[in-house]
N, C-alpha and C positions, 0 to 999 in steps of 0.2 A: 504494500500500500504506500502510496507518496503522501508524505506526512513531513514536510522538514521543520514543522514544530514540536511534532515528535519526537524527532531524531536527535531537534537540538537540546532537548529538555531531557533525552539519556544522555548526551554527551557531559552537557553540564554536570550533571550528577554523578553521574564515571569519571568524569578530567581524564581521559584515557592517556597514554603516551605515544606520544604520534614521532617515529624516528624519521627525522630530514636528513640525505645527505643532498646538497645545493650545492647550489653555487655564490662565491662569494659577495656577488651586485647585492642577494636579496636574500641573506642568512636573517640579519635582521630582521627586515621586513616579515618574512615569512613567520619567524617565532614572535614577535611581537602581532602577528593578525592569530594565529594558531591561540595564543595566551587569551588575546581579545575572547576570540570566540569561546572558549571556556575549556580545550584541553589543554594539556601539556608537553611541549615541545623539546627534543631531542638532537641538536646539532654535531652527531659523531659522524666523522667521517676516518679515521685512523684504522686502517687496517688490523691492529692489534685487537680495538675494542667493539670492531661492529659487528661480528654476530653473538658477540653477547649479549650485546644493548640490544638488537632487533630480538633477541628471548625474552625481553620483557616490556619490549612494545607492544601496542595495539597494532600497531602498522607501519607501513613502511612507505616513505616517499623518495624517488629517486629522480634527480633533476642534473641533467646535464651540460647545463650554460657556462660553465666554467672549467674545459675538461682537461686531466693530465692522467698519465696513466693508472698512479698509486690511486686517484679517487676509483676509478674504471674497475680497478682489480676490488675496494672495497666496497664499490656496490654489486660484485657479482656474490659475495660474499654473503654481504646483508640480505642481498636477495633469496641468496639458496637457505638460509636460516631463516628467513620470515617464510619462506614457503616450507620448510619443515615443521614448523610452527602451525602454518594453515592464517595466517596474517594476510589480511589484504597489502598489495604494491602495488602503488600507484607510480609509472613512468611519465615525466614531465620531456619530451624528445626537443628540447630547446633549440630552435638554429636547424634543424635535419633541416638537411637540402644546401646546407650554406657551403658546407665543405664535406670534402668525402670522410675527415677523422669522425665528425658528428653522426653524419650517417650509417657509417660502418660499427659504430659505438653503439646507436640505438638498437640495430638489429641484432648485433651481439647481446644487448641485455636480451631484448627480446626473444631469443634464440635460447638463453642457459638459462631464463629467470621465466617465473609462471607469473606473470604481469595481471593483477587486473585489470588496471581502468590505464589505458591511455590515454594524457589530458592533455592536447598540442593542441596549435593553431590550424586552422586548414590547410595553410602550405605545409605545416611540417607533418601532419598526417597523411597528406596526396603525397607527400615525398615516400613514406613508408609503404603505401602501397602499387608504388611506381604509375601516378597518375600525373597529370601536368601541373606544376606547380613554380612558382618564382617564390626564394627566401632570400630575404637580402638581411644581411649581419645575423642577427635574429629575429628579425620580424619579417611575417608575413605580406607575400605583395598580392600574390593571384593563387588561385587551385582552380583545375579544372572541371571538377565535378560541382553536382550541388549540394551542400552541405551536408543536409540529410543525409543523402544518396551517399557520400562518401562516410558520414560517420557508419552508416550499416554498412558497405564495406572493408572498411577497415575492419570492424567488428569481427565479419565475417572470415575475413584472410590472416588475420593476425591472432584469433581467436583471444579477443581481448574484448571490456565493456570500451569500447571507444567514444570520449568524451572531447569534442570539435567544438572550440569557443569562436565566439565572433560577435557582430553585431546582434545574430542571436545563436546560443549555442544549441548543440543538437549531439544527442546522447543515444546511444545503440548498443544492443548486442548484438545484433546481426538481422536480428527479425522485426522488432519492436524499435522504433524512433519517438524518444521524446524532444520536444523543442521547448527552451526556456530564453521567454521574451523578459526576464529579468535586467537590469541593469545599467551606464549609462557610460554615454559616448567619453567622459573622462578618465574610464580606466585605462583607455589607449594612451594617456598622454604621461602616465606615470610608470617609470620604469617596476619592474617586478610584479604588477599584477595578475599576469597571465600564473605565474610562479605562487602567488598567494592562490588562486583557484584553485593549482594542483596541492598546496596547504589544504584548504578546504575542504578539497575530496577527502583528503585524507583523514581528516579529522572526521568527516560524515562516515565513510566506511568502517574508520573502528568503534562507533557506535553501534552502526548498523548493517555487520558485515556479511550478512545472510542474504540482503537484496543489494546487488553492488548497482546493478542499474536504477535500480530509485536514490539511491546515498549516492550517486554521481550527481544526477538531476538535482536533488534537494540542495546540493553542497554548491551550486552555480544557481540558483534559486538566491538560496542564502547569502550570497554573498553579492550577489545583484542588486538584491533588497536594502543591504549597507549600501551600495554603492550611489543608488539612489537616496538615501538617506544623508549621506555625506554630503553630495552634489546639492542638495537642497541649500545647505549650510554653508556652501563653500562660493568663496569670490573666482576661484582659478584651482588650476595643477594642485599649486603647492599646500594650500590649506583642504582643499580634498583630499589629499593625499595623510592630511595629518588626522582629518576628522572621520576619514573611512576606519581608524582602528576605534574610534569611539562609536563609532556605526556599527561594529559588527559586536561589540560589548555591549550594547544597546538593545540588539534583537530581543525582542519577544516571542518569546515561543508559543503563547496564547493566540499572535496575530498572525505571524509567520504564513500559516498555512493558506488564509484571506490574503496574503498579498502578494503567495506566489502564482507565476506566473507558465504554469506548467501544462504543455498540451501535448498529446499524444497525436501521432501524424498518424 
């Protein structure tokens, strides 16, 4: 059932531990929205200490905007230890499409690691499933598919939930397409947001890690809803950007459900 007042009112109550390995632009970022929203955030990345930590995680988020081999080798790590676990992982494929190290790196997780939710942009998801796409640096320019169309593709070839952000994002496992018209045209203009979404997921999945295609949806719902929220308050960029972690500290999970914006294609 799609519920992300639900969801968010078990997470609260759990604080789950949500393990990040990121990247350096939006470490912060991401454990300060993670905090907002009401779990608890986990920034190991050190080879030594990460499938420890991912044994006492809820979940696992893996983001590759910052890549060097040693992070490489310990997210395959954390990976295979939050899948022995039975832990949702959620892949953030930052950049796929920019350079071949990015994309050779995403299909390798994807390849040794049992991925859940794939959270990219629509170029770097057309990139994974070799459809037509332009990534410049790391953002998205074109994909050649339609959104939908391409997140149940991916779904389907990757065998992954594939979660496609954009002006509106669109979430699949392969057969079922939800779309959430949540959110506002400012998140583009702050760097890390796309990076706080796969935050997000991750925190909704280890809530609610039995339905990964509703806690993908709820978790870009919810965070839509801040974002909107923020934007109301805010003159530009910069103080949206300050007032989106009070937005997502803010949520209600009584209202949450009335304001999402969730439809099944």
């Amino acid at each position: 059932m799609i519920s992300p007042g639900s969801t968010l009112r078990a997470l609260r109550e759990g604080k789950p531990l949500v393990h990040q390995i990121t990247n350096y632009v939006v470490m912060n970022e991401t454990a300060n929205a993670t905090l907002a929203l009401g779990a608890l955030p986990v920034m190991a990345h050190a080879g030594e200490e990460v499938e420890e930590m991912a044994r006492i995680a809820s979940s696992l988020v893996l983001n590759i905007g910052t890549l060097s081999e040693h992070w490489i080798e310990a997210m395959l790590l954390a990976g295979g230890a939050a899948n022995a676990r039975g832990i949702p992982v959620v892949l953030d494929p930052v950049g796929v499409g920019a350079t071949t190290y990015r994309t050779t790196t995403a299909h390798r997780i994807l390849e040794l690691v049992d991925v859940t939710v794939l959270r990219g942009n629509a170029g770097e998801v057309a990139t994974l499933v070799g459809a037509d796409a332009e990534v410049r640096g790391v953002e998205s320019v074109s994909a050649g598919l339609d959104a939908a169309e391409l997140a149940r593709e991916a779904a389907r070839r990757l065998g992954v939930i594939a979660s496609v952000t954009g002006v509106v994002d669109h979430v699949s496992d392969g057969e079922r397409v939800l779309a959430i018209s949540n959110g506002h045209e400012w998140l583009s203009t702050v760097t890390g947001t796309g990076c706080m979404s796969s935050a997000m997921t991750g925190c909704f999945l280890a809530a609610k890690p039995g339905e990964p295609l509703e806690s993908a949806a709820e978790a870009l719902s919810a965070f839509g809803v801040a974002a909107e929220d923020a934007a109301a308050g805010a003159a530009g960029p910069g103080t949206f950007h300050a007032l989106l972690y009070d937005a997502l500290y803010a949520l209600e999970p009584d209202t949450l459900d009335d304001r999402a914006r969730i439809e099944e294609l």
